[in-house]
N, C-alpha and C positions, 0 to 999 in steps of 0.2 A: 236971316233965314226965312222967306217965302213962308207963309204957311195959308190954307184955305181956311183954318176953322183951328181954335185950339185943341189940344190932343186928350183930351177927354173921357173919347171912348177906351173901351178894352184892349181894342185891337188897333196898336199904329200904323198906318201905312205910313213908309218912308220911301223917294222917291230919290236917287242919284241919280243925274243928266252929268253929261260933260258939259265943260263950258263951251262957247262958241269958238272964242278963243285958241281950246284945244284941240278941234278937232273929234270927230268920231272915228276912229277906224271901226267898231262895228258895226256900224251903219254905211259906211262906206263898202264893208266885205258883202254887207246884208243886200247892198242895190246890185254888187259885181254880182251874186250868186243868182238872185233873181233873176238876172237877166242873160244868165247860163241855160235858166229854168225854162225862158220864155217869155219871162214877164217885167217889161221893164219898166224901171220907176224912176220918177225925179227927182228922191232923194228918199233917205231914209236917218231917223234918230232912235237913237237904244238908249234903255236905262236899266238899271239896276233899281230891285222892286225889293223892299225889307219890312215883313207885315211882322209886328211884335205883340203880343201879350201878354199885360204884365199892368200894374199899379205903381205911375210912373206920373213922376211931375213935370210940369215943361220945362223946367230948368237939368231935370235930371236926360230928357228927353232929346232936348240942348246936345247936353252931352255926350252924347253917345252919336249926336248925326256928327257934331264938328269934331270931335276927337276921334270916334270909332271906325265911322260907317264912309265917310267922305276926303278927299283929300283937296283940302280950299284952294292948290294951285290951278287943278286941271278939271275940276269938278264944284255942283252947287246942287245944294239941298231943296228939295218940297217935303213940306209931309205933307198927305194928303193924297189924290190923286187928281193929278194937273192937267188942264182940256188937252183933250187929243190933237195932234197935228196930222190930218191927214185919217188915215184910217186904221184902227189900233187892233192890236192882238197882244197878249200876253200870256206866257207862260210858264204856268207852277208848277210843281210836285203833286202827284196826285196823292188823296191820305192814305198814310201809310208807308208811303216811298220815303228811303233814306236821301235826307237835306244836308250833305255833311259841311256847307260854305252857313247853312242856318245853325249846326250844333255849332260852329266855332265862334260865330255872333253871341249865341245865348252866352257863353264858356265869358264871353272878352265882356260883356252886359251886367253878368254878374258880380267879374272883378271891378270893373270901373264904378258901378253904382252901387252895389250891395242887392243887387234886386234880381228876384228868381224870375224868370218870363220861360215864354214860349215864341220861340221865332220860328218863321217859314218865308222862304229864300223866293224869290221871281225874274222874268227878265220883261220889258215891255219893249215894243217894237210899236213906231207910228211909220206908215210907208206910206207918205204922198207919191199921187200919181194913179192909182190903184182902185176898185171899189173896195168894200168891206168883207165880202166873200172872197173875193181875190187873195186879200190879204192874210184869210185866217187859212187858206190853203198853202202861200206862199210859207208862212209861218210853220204851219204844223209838217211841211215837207222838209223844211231845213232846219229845226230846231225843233223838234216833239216829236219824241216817241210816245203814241198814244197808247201805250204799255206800262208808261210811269210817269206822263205827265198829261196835262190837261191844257188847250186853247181857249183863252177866253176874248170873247170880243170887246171887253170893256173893263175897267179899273178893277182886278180883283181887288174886292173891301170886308171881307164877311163881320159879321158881327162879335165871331170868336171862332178860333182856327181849329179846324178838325181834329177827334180826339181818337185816340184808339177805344177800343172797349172789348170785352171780357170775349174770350173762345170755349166753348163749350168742348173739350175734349173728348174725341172718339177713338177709341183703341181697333184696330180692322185687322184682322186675321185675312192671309188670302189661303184658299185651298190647293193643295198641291201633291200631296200624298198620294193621294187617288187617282192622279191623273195619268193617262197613257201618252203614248209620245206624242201625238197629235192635240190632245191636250195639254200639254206642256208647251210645245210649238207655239200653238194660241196665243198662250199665257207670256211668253216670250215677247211676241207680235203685240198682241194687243193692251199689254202692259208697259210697253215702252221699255222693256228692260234691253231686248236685241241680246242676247244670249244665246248660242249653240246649242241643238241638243244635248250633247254631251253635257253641257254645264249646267241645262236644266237637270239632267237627270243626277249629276252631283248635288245639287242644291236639296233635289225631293230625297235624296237617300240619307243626307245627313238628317232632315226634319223628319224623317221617319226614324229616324236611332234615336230623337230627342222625344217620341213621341206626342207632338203639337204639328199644329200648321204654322208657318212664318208671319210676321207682321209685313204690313205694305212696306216700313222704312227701311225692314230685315232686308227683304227683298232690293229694294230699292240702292239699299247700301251694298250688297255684292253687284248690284248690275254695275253700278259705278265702282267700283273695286276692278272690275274685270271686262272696264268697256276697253273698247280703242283708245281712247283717249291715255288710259291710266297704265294699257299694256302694249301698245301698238302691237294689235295683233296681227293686222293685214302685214307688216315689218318683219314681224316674227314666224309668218306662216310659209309654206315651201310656193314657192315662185318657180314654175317652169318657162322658161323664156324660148321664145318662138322666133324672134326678129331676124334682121338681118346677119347674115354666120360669116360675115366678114368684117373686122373690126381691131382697132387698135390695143384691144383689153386683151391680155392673158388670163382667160379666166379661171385656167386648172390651175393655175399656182394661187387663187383666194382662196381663202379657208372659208367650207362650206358650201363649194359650189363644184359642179358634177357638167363636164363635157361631154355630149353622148354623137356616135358617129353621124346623126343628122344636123349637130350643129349647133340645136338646142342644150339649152344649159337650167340645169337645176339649181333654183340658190334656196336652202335651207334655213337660214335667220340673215336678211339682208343686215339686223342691227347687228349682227358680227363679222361680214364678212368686208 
């Protein structure tokens, strides 16, 4: 097993390549895509990126790359992080984001050796052919959502892997009692809720019988109770059809739908009819 430096520190980087041998197909899909994009390359190699922390001996270390993390027919071990071929991007989790290929590591790290860590999951990409800007665009266009992951241009190594820390709790009442329809309207809009009058004004009649205003999640929680999504309302609301009045559909004998002598047709719950 290759290694740059013994594993010492807190944080292990561990690096899975394919063998040559076996082929890349991800770096092989990585050059097709690219050069769908635009941008073509001369080749491309992936790896799989496995940063752990944890108090861990090289033999327990050992363990975990050839028994756990690696499969020694089609695959071979670095730890470390190994010179770049070409020009490198890599991509991780950003803190915070759920790692669930890093809980399953930690989950199989603990059975195998007895030892509690922290693992956080990566992927590396080297694209010969390419400059360095090139590639951390190529990259973050086909694999990073810059929403929950992060591009890097070089060996993520950190010294110890990002932690959560403490949320100071704020309880937020929103007002709505008081509000008149156009205030409601607002509130609907600029709230992201997307609610009908009608259903604002349900909303503020109940929170006036309780006498309080609602919380944001109160709130939040009837908008998604009672969006499209959860009711299909546009499904369920009356549909007056205008189209063509010549057509293979009988549409007076469906239940819930209304022929009228210009042709057009009324449908009252499409999800019944």
């Amino acid at each position: 097993m290759p290694a740059t430096a013994p594993p010492t520190a807190a944080v292990h980087r561990i690096e899975i390549h394919p063998l040559p041998s076996a082929g890349d197909p991800r770096g092989d899909k990585l050059v097709a895509q690219s050069s769908a994009l635009g941008f073509p390359l001369d080749r491309a190699h992936t790896a799989h990126v496995y940063l752990i922390e944890g108090d861990l001996t090289n033999e327990q270390l050992d363990d975990i790359c050839t028994k756990l993390l690696a499969n020694p027919v089609v695959e071979r071990v670095h730890v470390g992080a190994s010179e770049p071929i070409g020009a490198l991007a890599e991509v991780h989790p950003l803190p915070g984001v759920m790692d669930p290929p890093a809980m399953s590591v930690q989950n199989a790290i603990k059975a195998l050796v007895g030892v509690e860590t922290l693992v956080s999951t990566g992927m590396r990409y080297d694209l010969v052919g390419v400059s360095d800007a090139k590639a951390q665009t190529i990259v973050q266009r086909l694999y990073a959502n810059p929403v929950v992951a992060g591009v890097h241009a070089v060996p993520y190594f950190p010294d110890e892997l990002p932690k959560g820390h403490t949320h100071a709790f704020k309880l937020t009442h929103v007002n709505i009692r008081d509000l008149d329809d156009a205030g409601l309207e607002t509130l609907s809009r600029d709230g992201h809720l997307f609610l009908s009058l009608d259903e604002m004004r349900g909303i503020q009649a109940h929170y006036q019988s309780l006498g309080r205003e609602p919380t944001d999640i109160e709130l939040e929680t009837l908008a998604q109770t009672w969006s499209e999504h959860c009711v299909h309302k546009t499904l369920k609301s009356t549909i007056h059809y205008t189209g063509a009045g010549i057509d293979g559909i009988d549409w007076a004998s469906r239940p819930g739908h209304e022929v009228h002598d210009d042709g057009s047709v009324t449908i009252h719950n499409l999800l019944k009819s």
